[in-house]
C-alpha positions in Angstrom: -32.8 -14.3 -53.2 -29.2 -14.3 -55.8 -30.9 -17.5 -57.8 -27.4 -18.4 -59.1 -25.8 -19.7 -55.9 -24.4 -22.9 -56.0 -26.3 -25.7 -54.1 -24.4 -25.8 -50.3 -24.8 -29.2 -50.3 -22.5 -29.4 -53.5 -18.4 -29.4 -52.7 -16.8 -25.6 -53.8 -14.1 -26.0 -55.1 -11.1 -24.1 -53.6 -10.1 -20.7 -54.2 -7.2 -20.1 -56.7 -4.5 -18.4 -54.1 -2.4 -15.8 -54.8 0.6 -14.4 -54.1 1.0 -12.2 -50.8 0.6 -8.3 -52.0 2.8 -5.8 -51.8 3.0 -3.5 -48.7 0.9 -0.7 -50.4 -1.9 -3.2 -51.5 -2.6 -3.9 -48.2 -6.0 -2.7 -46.8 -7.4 -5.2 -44.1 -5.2 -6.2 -41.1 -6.5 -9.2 -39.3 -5.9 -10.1 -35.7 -6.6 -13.8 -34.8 -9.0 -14.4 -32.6 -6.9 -16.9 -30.0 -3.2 -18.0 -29.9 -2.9 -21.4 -31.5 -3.8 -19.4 -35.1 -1.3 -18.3 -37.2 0.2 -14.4 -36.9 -1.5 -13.7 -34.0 -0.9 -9.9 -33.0 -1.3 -7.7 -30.0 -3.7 -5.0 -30.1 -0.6 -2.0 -29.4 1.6 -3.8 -32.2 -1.4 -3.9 -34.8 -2.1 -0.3 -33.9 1.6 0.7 -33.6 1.7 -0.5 -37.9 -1.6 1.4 -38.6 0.3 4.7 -37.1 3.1 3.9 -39.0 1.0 3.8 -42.1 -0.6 7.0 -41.3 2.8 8.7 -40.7 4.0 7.8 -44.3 0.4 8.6 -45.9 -1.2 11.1 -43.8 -3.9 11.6 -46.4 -4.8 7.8 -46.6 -8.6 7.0 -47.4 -10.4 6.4 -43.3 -9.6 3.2 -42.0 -12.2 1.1 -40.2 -10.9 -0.6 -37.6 -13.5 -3.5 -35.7 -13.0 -4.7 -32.0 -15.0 -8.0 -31.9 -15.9 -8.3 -27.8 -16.2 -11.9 -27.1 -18.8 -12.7 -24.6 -16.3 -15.9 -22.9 -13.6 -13.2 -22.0 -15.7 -13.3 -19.0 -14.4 -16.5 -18.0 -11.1 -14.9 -17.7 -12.4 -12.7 -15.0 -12.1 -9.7 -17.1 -14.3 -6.9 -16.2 -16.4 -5.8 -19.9 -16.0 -1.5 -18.6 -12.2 -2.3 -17.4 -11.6 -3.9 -20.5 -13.3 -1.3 -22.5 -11.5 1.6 -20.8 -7.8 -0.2 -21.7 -8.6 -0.6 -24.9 -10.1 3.3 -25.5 -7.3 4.3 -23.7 -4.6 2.3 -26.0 -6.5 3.7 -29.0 -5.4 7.0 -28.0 -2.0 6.2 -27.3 -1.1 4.9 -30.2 -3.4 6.6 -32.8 -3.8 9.8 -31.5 -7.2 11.1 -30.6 -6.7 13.9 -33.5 -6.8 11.3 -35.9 -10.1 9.6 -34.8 -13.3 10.4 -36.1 -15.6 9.8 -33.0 -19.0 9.5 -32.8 -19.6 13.0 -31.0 -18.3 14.0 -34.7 -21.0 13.1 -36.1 -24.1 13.5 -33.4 -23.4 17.2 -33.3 -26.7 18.0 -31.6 -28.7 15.4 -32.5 -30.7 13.2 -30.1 -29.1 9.9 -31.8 -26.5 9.1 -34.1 -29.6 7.4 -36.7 -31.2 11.1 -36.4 -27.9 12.7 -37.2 -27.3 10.6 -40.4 -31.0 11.0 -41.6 -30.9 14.8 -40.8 -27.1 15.6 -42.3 -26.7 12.7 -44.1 -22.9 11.0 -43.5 -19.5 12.7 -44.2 -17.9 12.9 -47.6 -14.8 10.9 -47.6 -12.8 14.1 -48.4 -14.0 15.1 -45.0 -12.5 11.4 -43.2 -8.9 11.6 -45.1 -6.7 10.5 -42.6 -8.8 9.0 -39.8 -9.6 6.3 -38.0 -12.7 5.1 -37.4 -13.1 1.9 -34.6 -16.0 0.0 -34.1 -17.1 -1.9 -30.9 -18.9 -5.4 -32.0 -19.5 -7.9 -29.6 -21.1 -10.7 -29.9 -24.2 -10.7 -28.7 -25.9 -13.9 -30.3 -24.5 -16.4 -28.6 -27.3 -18.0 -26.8 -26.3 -20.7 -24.9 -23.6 -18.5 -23.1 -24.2 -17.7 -19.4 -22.3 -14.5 -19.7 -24.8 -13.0 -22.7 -26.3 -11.0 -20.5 -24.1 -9.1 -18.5 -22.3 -8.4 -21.9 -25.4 -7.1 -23.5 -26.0 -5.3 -20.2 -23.1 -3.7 -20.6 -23.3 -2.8 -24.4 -26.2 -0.9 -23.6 -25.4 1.2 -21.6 -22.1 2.0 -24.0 -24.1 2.8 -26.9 -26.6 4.9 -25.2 -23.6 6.8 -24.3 -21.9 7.7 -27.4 -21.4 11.4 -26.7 -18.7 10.1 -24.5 -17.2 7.0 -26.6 -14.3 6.8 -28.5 -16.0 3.5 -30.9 -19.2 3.7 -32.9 -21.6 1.0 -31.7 -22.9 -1.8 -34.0 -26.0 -4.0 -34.9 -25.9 -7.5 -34.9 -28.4 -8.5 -37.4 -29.2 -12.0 -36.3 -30.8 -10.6 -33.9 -33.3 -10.1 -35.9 -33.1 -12.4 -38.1 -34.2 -15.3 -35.7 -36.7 -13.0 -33.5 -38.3 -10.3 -35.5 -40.4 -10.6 -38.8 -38.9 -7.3 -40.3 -36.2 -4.6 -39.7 -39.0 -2.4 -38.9 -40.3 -4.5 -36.5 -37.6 -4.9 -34.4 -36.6 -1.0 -35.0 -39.8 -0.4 -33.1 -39.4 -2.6 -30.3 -35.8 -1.6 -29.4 -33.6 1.1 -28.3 -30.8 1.2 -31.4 -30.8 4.6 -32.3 -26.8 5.0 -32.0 -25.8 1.3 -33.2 -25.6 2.6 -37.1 -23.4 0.0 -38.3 -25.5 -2.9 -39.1 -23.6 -6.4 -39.2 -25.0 -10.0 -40.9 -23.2 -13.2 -42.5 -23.7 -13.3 -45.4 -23.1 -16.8 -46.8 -25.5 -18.4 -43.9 -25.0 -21.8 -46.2 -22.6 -23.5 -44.2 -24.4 -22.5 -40.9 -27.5 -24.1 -38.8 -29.7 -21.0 -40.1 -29.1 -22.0 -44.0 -33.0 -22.0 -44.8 -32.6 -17.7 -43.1 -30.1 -16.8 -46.0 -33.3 -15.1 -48.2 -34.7 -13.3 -44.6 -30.8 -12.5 -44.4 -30.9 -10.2 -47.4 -34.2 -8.8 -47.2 -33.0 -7.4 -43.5 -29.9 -5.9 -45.3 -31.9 -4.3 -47.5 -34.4 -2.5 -44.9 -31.4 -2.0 -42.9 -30.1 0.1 -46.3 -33.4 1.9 -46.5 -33.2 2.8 -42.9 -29.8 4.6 -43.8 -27.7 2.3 -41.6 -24.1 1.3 -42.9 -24.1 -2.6 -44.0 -21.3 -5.2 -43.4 -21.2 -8.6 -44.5 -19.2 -11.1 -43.7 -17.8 -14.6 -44.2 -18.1 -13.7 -47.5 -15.9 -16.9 -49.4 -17.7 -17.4 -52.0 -17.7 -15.6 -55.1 -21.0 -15.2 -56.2 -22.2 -14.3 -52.7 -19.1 -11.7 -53.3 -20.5 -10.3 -56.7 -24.2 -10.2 -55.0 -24.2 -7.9 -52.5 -21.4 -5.8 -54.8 -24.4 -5.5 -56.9 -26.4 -4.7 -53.7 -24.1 -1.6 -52.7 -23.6 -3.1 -49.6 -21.2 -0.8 -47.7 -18.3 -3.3 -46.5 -17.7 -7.1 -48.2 -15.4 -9.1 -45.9 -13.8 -11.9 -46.3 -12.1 -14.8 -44.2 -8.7 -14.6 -46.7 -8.9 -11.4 -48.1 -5.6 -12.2 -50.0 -6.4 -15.7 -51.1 -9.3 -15.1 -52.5 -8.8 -13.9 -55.9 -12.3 -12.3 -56.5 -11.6 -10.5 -53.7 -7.9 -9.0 -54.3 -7.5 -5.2 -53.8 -7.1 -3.3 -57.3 -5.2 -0.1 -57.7 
């Protein structure tokens, strides 16, 4: 466990702010997550700016772009595969399915996309310039929601299907956090073979698993081991920030990436 942390029961003290960067500092876009937040943006218009982008720098570094499912969309009646297929079929509209590295890209002939990385290892990023590589995360540990299981029904079957996806599949790690004794356990017990991006908070502090934070980074680091790619998030905090840094964790995110200064892009 990072032995430096501050006490969570201790105030923080807020994050120096800085000023908004320039256009070609920019490297996350965030869509808000329901109306009454701030710069809230459609899906086609936050895509339509990440074309733009690409037009002016065609050789840009890949861009990893995350669609968090929400299991309570299903109480707006909205059908999980209907959804799914609007949203593939908007990604191809205004991306371009030339400029998508898909997970068929990297399966090849491998059973599983875990056997492809661990046989070929992942592409250079010489081989990504200029793509765009989207994620499907949905939230699949919310317990007390009556629609978990028709959205994990679903997931399944997507990321058993990859051959066939436009999105790589993800791991959400409190999953085994709060079941499972070890990565490997839960490895062995489960079909994830294809779900190669592996998600977990990491600040788990200010949540009702606080005394999981150590567990937390042990997982990360069999999940490392395994050869899975690692994202953290809510990620405020800038020793947490400097910790997995140190950790080579694969993606560090942030809640205000441009108001936090530790975590301002340099260039």
């Amino acid at each position: 466990m990072y032995e430096n942390i501050q006490d969570p029961k201790k105030k923080k003290q807020p994050q120096k702010q800085i000023e908004e960067p320039e256009k070609s500092q920019i490297y996350t876009l965030y869509i808000n997550h329901d109306s009454l937040e701030e710069n809230t943006q459609l899906l086609e218009t936050a895509l339509q700016d990440l074309h733009n982008f690409h037009q002016d720098h065609p050789k840009h570094l890949p861009i990893f772009l995350t669609i968090n499912l929400k299991s309570y969309l299903k109480d707006y009646n909205i059908n999980f595969p209907s959804l799914l297929q609007k949203i593939e079929t908007q990604l191809k509209t205004s991306l371009s399915l030339q400029n998508l590295f898909l997970p068929k890209n990297l399966l090849k002939t491998h059973a599983s996309l875990l056997t492809a990385v661990k046989n070929d290892n992942y592409p250079k990023i010489q081989q990504l310039l200029g793509k765009f590589i989207v994620l499907l995360d949905p939230e699949l540990f919310s317990q007390e929601d009556p629609n978990q299981q028709e959205l994990l029904d679903f997931y399944n079957n997507y990321s058993q299907n990859v051959e066939n996806s436009l999105m790589f599949p993800t791991l959400d790690g409190r999953l085994i956090l709060v079941n499972f004794q070890t990565f490997a356990e839960f490895l062995e017990q489960n079909q994830v073979q294809n779900q190669i991006f592996f998600n977990m908070p990491g600040d788990l502090y200010e949540s009702d698993y606080y005394y999981l934070q150590e567990e937390a980074q042990n997982i990360i680091k069999e999940a490392q081991k395994q050869n899975f790619i690692t994202r953290v998030y809510t990620i405020n905090d800038e020793e947490f920030y400097e910790y997995y840094k140190n950790q080579k964790v694969n993606f560090i995110c942030t809640d205000a990436v441009f108001y936090n200064l530790f975590a301002k892009p340099f260039f």
